[in-house]
LOLO-126573 format. One line per field, with one value per residue: residue number from 1; chain; x, y, z of N, C-alpha, C, CB in turn. Coordinates in steps of 0.1 Angstrom, whole numbers, plus 5000, padded with zeros to 4 digits. Glycine has a CB too. Example, Ala and Ser with C-alpha at 12.3 -4.5 7.8 and 13.67 -1.06 7.14 Angstrom:
<pts>
k <- [1  2]
c <- [A  A]
nc1 <- [5132  5128]
nc2 <- [4943  4978]
nc3 <- [5078  5071]
cac1 <- [5123  5137]
cac2 <- [4955  4989]
cac3 <- [5078  5071]
cc1 <- [5132  5129]
cc2 <- [4967  5000]
cc3 <- [5078  5079]
cbc1 <- [5113  5141]
cbc2 <- [4955  4994]
cbc3 <- [5090  5057]
</pts>
This chain:
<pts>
k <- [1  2  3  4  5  6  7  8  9  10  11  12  13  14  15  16  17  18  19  20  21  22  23  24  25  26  27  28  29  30  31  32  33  34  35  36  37  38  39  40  41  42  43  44  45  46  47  48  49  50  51  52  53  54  55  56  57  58  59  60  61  62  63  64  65  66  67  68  69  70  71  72  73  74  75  76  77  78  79  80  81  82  83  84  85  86  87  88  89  90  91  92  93  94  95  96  97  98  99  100  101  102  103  104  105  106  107  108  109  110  111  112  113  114  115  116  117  118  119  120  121  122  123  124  125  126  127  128  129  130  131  132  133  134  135  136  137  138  139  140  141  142  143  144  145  146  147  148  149  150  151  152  153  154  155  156  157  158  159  160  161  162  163  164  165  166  167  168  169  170  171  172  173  174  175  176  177  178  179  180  181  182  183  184  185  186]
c <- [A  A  A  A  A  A  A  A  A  A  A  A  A  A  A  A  A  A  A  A  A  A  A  A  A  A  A  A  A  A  A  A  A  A  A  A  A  A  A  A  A  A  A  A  A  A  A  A  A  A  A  A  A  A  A  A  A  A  A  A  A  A  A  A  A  A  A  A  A  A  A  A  A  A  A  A  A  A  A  A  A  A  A  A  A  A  A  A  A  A  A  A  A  A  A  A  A  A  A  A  A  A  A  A  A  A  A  A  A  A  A  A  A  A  A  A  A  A  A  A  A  A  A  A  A  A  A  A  A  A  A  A  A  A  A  A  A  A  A  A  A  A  A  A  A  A  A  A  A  A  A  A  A  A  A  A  A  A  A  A  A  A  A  A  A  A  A  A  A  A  A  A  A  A  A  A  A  A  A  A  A  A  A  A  A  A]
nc1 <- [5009  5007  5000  5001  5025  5017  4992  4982  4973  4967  4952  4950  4940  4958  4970  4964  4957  4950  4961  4988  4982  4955  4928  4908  4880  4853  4838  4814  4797  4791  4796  4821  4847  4870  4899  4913  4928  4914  4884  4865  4835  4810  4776  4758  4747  4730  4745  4773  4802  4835  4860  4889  4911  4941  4973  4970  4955  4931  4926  4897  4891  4909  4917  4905  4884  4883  4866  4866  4839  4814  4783  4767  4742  4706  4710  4728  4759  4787  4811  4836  4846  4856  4858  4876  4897  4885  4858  4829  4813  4786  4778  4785  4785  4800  4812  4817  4796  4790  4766  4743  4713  4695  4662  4668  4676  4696  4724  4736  4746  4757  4764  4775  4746  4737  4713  4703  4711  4704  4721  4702  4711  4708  4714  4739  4757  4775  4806  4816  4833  4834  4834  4843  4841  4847  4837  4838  4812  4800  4792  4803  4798  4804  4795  4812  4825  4805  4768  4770  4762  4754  4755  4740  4727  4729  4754  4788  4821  4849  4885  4901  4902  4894  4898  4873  4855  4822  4800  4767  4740  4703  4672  4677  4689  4715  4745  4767  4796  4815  4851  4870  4898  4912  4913  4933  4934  4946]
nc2 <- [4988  5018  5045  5069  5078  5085  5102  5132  5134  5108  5078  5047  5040  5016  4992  4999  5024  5053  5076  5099  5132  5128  5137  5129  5153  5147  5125  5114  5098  5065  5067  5058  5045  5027  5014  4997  4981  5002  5023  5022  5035  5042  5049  5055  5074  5109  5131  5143  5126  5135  5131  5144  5155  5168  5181  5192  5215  5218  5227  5223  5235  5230  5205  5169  5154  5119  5095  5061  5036  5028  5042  5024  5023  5040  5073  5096  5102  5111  5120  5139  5175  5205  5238  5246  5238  5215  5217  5204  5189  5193  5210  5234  5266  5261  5240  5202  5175  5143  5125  5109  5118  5125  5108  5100  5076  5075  5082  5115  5148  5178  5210  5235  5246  5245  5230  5198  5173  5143  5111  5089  5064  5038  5037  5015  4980  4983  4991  5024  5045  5076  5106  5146  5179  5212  5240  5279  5286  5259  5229  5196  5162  5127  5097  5060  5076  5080  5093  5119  5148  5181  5206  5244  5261  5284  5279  5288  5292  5280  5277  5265  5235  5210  5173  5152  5131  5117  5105  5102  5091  5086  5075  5058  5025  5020  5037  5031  5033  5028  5036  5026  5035  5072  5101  5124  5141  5158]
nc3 <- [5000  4991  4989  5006  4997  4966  4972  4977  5004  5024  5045  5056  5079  5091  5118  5151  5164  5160  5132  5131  5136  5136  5154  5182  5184  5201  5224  5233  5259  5250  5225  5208  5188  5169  5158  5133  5110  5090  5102  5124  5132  5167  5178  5204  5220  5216  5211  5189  5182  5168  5149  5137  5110  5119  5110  5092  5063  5037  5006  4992  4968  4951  4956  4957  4983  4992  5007  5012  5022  5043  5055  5079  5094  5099  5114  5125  5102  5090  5063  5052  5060  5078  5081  5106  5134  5159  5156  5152  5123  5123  5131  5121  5098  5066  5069  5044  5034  5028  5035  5062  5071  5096  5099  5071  5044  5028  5006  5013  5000  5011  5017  5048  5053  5031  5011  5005  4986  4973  4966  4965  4969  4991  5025  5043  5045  5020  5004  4996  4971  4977  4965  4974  4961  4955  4934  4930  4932  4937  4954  4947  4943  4942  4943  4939  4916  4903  4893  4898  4920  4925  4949  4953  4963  4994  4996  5004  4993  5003  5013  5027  5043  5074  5072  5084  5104  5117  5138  5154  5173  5160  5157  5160  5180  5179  5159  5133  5114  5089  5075  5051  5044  5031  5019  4998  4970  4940]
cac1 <- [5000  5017  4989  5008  5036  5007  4985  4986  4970  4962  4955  4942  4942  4965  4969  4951  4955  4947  4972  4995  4971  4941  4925  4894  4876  4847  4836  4802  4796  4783  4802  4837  4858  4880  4906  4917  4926  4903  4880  4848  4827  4799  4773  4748  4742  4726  4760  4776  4813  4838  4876  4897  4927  4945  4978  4973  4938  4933  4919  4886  4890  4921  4919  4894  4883  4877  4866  4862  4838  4801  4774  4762  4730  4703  4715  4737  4771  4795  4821  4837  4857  4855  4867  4882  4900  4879  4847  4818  4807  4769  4769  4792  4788  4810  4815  4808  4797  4786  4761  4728  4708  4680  4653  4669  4680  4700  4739  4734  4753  4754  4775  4766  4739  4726  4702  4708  4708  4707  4722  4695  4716  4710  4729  4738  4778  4781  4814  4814  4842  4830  4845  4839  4851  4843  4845  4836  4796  4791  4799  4800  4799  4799  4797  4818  4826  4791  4756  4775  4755  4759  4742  4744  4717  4733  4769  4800  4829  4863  4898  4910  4894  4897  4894  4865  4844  4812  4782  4750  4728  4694  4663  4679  4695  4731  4745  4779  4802  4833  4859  4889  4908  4908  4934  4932  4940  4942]
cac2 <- [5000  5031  5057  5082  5085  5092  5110  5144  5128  5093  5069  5033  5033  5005  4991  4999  5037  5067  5078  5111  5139  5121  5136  5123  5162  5147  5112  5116  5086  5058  5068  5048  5043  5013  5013  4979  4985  5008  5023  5024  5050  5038  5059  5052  5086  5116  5136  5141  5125  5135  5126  5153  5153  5189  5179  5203  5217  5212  5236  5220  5242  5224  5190  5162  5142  5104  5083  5046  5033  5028  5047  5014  5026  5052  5080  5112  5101  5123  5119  5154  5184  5216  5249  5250  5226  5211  5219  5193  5191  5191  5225  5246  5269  5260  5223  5201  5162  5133  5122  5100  5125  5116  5097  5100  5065  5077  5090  5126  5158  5188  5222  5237  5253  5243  5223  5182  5166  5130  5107  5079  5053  5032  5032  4999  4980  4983  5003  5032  5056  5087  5121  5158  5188  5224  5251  5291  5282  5248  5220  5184  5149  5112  5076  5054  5084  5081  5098  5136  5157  5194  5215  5255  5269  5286  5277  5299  5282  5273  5272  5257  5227  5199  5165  5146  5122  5120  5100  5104  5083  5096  5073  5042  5021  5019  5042  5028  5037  5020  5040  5019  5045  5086  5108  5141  5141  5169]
cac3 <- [5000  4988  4987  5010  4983  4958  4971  4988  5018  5026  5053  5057  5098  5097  5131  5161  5171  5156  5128  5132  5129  5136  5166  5188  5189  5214  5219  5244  5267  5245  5216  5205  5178  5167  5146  5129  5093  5086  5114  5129  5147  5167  5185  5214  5220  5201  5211  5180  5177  5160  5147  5125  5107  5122  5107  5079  5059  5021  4996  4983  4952  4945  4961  4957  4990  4993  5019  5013  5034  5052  5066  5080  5093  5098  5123  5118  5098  5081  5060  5051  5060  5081  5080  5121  5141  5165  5151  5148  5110  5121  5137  5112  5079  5059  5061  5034  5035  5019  5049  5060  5085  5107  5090  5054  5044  5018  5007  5012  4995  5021  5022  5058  5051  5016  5008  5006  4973  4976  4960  4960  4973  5003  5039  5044  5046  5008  5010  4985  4971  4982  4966  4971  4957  4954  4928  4938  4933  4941  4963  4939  4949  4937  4946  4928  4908  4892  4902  4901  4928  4930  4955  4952  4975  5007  4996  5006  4987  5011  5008  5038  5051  5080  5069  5096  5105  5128  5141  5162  5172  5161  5155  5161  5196  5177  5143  5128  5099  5086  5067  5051  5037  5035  5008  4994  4956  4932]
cc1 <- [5009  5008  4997  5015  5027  4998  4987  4981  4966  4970  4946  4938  4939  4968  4961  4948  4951  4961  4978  4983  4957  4938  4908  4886  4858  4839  4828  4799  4785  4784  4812  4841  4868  4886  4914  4917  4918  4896  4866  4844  4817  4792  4759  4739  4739  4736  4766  4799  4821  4853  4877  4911  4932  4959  4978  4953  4941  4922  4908  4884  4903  4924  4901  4895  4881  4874  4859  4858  4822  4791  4764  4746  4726  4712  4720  4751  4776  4808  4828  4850  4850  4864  4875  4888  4890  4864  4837  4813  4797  4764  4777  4791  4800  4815  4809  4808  4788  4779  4745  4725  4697  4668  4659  4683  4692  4713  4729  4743  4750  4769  4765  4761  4725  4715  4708  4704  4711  4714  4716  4702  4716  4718  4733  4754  4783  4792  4811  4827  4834  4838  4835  4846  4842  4849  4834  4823  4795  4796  4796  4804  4799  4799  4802  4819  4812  4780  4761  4759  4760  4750  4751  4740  4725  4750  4782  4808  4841  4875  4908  4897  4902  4892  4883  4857  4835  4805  4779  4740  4716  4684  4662  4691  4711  4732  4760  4786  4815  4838  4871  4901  4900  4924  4925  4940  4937  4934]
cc2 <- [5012  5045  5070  5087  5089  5101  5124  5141  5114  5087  5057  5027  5022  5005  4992  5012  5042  5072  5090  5123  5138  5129  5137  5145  5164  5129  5112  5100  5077  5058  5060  5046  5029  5016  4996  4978  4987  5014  5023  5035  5045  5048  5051  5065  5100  5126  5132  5138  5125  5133  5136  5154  5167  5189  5193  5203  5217  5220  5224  5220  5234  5209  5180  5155  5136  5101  5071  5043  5031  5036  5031  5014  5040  5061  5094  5106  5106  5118  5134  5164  5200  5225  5252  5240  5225  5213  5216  5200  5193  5204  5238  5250  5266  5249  5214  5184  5152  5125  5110  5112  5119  5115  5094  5084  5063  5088  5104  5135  5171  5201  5230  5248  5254  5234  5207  5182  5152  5123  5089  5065  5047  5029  5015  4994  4974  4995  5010  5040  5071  5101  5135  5173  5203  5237  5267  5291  5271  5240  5209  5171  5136  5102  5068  5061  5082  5093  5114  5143  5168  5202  5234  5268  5271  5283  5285  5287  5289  5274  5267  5247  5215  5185  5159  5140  5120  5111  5103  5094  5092  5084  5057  5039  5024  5027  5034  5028  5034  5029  5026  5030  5059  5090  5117  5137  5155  5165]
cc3 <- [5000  4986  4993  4999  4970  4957  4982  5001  5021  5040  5057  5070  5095  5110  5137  5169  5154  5147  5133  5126  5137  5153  5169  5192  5199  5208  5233  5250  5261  5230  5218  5193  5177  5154  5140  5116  5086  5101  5114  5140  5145  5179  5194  5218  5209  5202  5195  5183  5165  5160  5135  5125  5108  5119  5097  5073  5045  5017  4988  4969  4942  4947  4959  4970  4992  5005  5013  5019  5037  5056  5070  5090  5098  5111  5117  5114  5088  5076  5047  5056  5068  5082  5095  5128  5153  5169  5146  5131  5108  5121  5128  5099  5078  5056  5054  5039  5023  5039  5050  5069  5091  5101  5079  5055  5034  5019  5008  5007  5006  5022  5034  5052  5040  5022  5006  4994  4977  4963  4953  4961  4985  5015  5038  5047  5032  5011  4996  4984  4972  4978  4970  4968  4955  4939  4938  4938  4936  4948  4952  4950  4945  4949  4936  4916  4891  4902  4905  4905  4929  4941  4955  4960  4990  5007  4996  5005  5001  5010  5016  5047  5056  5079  5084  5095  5115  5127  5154  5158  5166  5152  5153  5172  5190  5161  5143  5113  5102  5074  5065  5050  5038  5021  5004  4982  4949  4923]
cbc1 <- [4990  5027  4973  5016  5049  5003  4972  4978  4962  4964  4959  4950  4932  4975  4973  4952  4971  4944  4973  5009  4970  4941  4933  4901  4878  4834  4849  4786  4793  4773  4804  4838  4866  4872  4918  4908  4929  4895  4885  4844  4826  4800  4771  4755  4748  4710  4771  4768  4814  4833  4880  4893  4930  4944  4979  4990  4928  4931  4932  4877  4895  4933  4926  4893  4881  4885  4857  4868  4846  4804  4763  4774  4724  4687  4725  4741  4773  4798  4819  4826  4865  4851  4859  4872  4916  4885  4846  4802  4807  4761  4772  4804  4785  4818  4816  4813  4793  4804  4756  4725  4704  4674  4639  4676  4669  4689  4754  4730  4748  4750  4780  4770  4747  4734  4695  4702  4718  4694  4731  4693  4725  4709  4720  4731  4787  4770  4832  4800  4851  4829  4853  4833  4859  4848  4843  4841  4788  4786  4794  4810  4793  4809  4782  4811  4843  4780  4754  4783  4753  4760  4735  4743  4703  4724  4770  4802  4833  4864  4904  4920  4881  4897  4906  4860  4847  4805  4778  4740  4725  4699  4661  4684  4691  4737  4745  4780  4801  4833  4864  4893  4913  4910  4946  4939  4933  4952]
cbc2 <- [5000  5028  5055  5081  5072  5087  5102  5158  5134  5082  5076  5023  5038  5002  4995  4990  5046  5076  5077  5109  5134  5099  5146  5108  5167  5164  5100  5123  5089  5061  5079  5032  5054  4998  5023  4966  4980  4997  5033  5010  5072  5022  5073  5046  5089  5124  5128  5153  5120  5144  5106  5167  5145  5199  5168  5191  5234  5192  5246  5226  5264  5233  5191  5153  5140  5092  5087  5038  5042  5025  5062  5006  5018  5052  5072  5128  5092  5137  5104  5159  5185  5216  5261  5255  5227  5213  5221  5193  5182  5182  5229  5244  5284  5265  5215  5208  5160  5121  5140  5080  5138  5126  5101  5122  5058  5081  5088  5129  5159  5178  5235  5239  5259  5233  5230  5169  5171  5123  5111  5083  5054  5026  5033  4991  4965  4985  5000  5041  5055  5083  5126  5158  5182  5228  5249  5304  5283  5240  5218  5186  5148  5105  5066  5043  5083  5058  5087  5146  5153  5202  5207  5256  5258  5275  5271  5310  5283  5263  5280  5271  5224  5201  5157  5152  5112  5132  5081  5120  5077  5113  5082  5036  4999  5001  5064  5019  5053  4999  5054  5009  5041  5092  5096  5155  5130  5177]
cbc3 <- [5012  4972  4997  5021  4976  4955  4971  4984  5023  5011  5062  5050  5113  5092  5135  5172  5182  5170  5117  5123  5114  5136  5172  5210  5178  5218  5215  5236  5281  5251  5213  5211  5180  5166  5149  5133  5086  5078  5121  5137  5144  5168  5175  5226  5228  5199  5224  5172  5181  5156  5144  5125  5090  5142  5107  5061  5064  5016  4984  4986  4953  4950  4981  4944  4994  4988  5033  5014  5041  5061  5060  5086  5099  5098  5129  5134  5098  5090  5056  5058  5043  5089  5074  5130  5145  5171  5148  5161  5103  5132  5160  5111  5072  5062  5067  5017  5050  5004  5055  5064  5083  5123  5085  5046  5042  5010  4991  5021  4979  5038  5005  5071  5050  5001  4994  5017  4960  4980  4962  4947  4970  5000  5062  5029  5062  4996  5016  4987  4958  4996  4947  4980  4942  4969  4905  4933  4922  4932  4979  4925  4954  4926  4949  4925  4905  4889  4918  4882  4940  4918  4976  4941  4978  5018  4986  5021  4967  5009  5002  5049  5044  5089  5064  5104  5103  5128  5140  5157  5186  5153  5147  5145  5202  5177  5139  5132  5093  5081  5072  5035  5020  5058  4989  5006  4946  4927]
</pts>
């Protein structure tokens, strides 16, 4: 696995911590995480947890974001980027995600603030490549680099953002999402 040397950012949490960078920015009692090539975030509570990469921030306008990986059911899960270090994805303009939210069963498209575009695809533990990218009007998105979602409504474009990942429980006993991988490409 050589992704770091390829791509402007990547990481496959190999092993069993947390890589360089990676930090836990709140994990509410009944929340947890596991790492084991690849990770998991699982939630019991409607506290929103979250893990961000504060190593460094990545221009949207100039980088594409992946995550490999799960929303393995309903609840609040994010996979995304904010503009602040230690700054939940749920409660901030400016961050953008590929998400499921509370009832909606489905990938979601979201810049804070806009409007959701869906992408009509089912939660579930099919993993998905997941990108998103920004130009000065829109936020964009795929799955399996098919299904291009834009939303444009409420959108203030970016140029420094923190990679992150989140769940909340919300309308179900347990939420969980598995990432394998994470990289930042131009």
């Amino acid at each position: 696995d050589n992704g770091a040397s390829v791509f402007n950012y990547y990481t496959n949490f190999a092993g069993a911590t947390l890589p360089s960078g990676w930090v836990v920015w709140d994990l509410p009692s009944g929340n947890n995480y596991s790492v084991n090539n690849g990770i998991t975030l699982s939630a019991t509570s409607t506290d929103v947890a979250s893990i961000q990469y504060q190593k460094s921030s990545f221009n949207p306008q100039t980088n594409v974001f992946e995550f490999y990986g799960a929303i393995q059911t309903d609840g609040f899960q994010g996979f995304g980027a904010s503009p602040l270090n230690l700054t939940a994805i749920a409660t901030l303009d400016g961050n953008i995600a590929i998400l499921t939210d509370k009832g909606a069963l489905n990938y979601l498209l979201r810049a804070g603030g806009s409007t959701e575009v869906s992408f009509s695809t089912p939660v579930g533990s099919a993993l998905y490549l997941m990108s998103m990218w920004e130009s000065t009007t829109a936020l964009y998105g795929t799955l399996n680099y098919k299904n291009q979602q834009s939303t444009t409504g409420g959108f203030t474009p970016e140029t420094s953002l923190y990679l992150e990942l989140d769940n909340a429980e919300r309308d179900v006993s347990t939420s969980t999402e598995f990432i394998q991988y994470v990289r930042v490409r131009a």
